[in-house]
N, C-alpha and C positions, 0 to 999 in steps of 0.2 A: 827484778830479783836476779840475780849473779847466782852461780853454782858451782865450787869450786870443789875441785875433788885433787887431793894432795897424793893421789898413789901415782906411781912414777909410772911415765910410759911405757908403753911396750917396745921393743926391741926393735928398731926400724920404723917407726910411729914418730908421727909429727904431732906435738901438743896442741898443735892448732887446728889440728881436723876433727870436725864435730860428727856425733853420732844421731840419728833420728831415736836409738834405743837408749834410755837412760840405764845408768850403770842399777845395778840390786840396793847398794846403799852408798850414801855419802861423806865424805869424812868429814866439809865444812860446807855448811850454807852461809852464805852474806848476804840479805837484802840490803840493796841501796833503796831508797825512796827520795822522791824531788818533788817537796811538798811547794804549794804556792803556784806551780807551773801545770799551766795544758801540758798533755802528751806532745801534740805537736809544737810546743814551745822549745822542747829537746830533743823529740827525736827526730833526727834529719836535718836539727838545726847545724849550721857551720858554726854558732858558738858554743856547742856543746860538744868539741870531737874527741874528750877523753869519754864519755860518757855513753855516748856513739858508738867509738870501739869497746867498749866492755860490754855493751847490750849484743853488740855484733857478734862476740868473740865467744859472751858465757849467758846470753839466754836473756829472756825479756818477758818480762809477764804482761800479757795484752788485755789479761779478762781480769784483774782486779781492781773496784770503787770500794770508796770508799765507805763504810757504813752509818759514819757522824761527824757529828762536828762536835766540839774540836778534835783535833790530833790522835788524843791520849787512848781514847777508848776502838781508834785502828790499830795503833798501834798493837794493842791487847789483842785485842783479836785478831790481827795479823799473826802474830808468835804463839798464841794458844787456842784459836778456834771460837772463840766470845769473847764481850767487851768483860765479862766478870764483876758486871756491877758497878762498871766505871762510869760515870756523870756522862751524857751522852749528849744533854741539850745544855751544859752550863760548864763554864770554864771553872778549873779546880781555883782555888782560891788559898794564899797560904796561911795557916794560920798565927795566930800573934799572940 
């Protein structure tokens, strides 16, 4: 997860220096996710160095798994807190 906060620095402040205290509130959140891949498949990989520095630069979530399979119903509950009913053990299917 990336955390980006769009309010301008401070006065004599470098963009790049991180804080242990998170700000009160956020202006944008951006999760990236790298589905299909171990942790250790990207992180620390030398084929992953953009990926690398943005985990480095704006934060990295360590402690979230996934809750099903497929995709769809992390995804959900990744952005709102439950899967909401979403198919958990079967691929959505379109209909025709």
């Amino acid at each position: 997860m990336m955390i980006h906060t769009s309010s301008p620095p401070v006065q004599g402040s470098s963009a790049n220096v991180t804080s242990a205290t998170p700000p009160a509130t956020y202006d944008d959140v951006v999760w990236i996710l790298m589905e299909n891949h171990s942790y250790s498949q990207i992180i620390g990989s030398p084929n992953a160095p953009y990926i690398n520095q943005v985990a480095s630069e704006c934060g990295l979530a360590t402690n979230y798994f996934a809750i099903s399979h497929p995709s769809l119903p992390n995804h959900i509950a990744l952005t709102s807190g439950s899967t909401r009913g979403s198919p958990t053990t079967t691929r959505l299917r379109p209909t025709r």
